[in-house]
N, C-alpha and C positions, 0 to 999 in steps of 0.2 A: 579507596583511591580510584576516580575513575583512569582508564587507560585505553578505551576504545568507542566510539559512536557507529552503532548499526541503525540505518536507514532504512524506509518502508517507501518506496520508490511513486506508487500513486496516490497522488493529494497530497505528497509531501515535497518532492524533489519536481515533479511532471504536473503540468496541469489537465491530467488524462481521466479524473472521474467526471469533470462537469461534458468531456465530453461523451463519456462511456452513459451519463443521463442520457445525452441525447439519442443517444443510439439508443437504448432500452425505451424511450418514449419514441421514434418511429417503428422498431420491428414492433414493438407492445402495441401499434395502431395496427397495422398488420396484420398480426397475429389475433386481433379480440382480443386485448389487456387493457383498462384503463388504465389512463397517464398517472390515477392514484396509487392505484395496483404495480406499476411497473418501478413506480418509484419508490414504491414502500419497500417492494422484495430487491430492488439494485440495493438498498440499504442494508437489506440482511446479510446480504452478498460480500457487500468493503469490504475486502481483504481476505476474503475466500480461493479458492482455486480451482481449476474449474471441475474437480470431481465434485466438491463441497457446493459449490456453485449451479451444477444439474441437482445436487439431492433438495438445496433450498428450491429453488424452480419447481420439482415435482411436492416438495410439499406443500407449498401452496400455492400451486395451482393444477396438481391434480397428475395423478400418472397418464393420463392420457393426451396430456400434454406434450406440445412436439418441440422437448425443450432443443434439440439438435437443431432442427429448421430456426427455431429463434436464437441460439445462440450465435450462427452462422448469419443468421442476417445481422446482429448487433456487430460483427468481424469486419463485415462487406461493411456497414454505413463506416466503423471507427477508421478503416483504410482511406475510404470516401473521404472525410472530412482534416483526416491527416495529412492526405496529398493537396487537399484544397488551401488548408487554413495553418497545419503544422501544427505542434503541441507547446505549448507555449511552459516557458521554465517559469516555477515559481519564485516569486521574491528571493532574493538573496541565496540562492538554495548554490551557487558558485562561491560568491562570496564567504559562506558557512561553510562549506569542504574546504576551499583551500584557505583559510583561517586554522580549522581545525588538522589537516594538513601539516600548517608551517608551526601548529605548536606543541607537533608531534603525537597526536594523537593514530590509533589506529582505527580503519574506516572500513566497514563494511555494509555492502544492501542484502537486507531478507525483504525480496518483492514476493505475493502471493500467481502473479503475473507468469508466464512462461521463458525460459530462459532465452530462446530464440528476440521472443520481442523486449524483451526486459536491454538487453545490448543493442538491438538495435534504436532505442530511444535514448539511452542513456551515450550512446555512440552519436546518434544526430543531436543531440543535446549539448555535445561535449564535455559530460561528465565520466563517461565512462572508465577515464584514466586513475579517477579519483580513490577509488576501491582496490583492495587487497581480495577481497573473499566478495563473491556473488553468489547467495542465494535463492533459487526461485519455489514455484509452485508449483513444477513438476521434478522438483528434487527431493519432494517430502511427500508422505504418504498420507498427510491429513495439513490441510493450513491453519493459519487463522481462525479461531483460537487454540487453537491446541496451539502450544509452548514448543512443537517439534523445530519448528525453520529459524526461530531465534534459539534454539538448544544450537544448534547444528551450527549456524553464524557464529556463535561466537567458540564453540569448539574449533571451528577451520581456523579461526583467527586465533587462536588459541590463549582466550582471555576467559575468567572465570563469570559467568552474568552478571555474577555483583559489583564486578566493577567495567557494565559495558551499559550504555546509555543506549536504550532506544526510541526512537523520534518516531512517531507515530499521528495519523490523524482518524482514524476507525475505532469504534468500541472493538470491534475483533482484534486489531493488530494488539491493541493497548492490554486487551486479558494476554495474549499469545505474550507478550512479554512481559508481565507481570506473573504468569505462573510460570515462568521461567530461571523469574527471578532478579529481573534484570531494571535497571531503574529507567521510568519511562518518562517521555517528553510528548504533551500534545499539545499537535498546533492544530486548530480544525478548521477541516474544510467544509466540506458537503454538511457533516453530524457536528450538532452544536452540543457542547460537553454537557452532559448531564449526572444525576445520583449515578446510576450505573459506570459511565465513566471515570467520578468522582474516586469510586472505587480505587481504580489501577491506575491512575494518574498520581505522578510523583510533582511536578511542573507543568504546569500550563502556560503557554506560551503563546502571543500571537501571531510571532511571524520567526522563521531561521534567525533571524537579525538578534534574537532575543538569546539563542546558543552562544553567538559572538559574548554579549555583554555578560553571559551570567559568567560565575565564577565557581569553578569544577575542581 
């Protein structure tokens, strides 16, 4: 019986990866990264945090890498382009909480993101009301994949994983809660599902629109 949906805040709820590409393909020009390279490792990344996130950086590309100067500039541009452009909500992603919401389910986010920015998006969003439990990427000691931040989600909420649905759109988020335990939902964004995905994917889904209509 399900009885709770835990949310994965980027590429699901925010449309905050295609701009976090673009920030990784300006510092990656920058820095001497090809716009191949920058995009292949931002992929490794989805749903990382940012300890997990320096260790991918230096693995492939090298400990001498000045992953701090580039992370910092990827910060600068995503501030840039947010005060310019604002982050745009995904389809239905209101419509799907307070649905799930008014038919009593319980609602919580595990973002890999930091907690500071994780409320202030979901706050300019006007989502933020929505959630019981928030947790972030600097509340666990390893993210995405590791099973820790959707362990820890649904312990605050205090529901067992097998009966908490996670929405996801990253092969990291989708293992993180599949070895958790936990039945997963992916909508994708940026990563087009594949075998790997296949894997830890319970429902594929194309849009929130699709939570509304299934039957749970």
């Amino acid at each position: 019986m399900i009885e709770a949906f835990v949310f994965d805040m980027d590429g699901v709820l925010l449309d905050t990866e295609s701009v976090c590409d673009r920030t990784w393909q300006i510092a990656g020009k920058e820095f001497g990264v090809s716009e191949e390279d920058s995009l292949k490792i931002v992929n490794l990344c989805r749903g990382t945090n940012k300890s997990d996130t320096r260790d991918i950086i230096r693995r492939e590309l090298g400990e001498s890498f000045d992953v701090e100067g580039f992370l910092k500039r990827t910060s600068e541009c995503f501030v840039d382009i947010e005060k310019n452009e604002g982050i745009r909500v995904m389809p239905y992603a209101r419509e799907c909480l307070q649905f799930l919401k008014n038919s009593g389910y319980r609602l919580a986010l595990a973002s890999s993101t930091r907690e500071v920015v994780v409320r202030k998006h979901l706050q300019a969003a006007e989502l933020l009301d929505f959630f019981e439990v928030i947790v972030t990427g600097d509340m666990v000691v390893h993210s995405k994949p590791d099973p820790e931040i959707y362990l820890k989600a649904c312990s605050e909420i205090g529901i067992q994983p097998m009966n908490c649905v996670a929405v996801e759109d990253s092969p990291n988020g989708l293992k993180s809660a599949s070895l958790a335990g936990m039945v997963t939902v992916m909508i994708p964004d940026r990563i087009s599902p594949n075998e790997e995905t296949e894997k830890v994917t319970d429902y594929l889904f194309d849009s929130l629109n699709e939570i509304i209509l299934a039957r749970w």
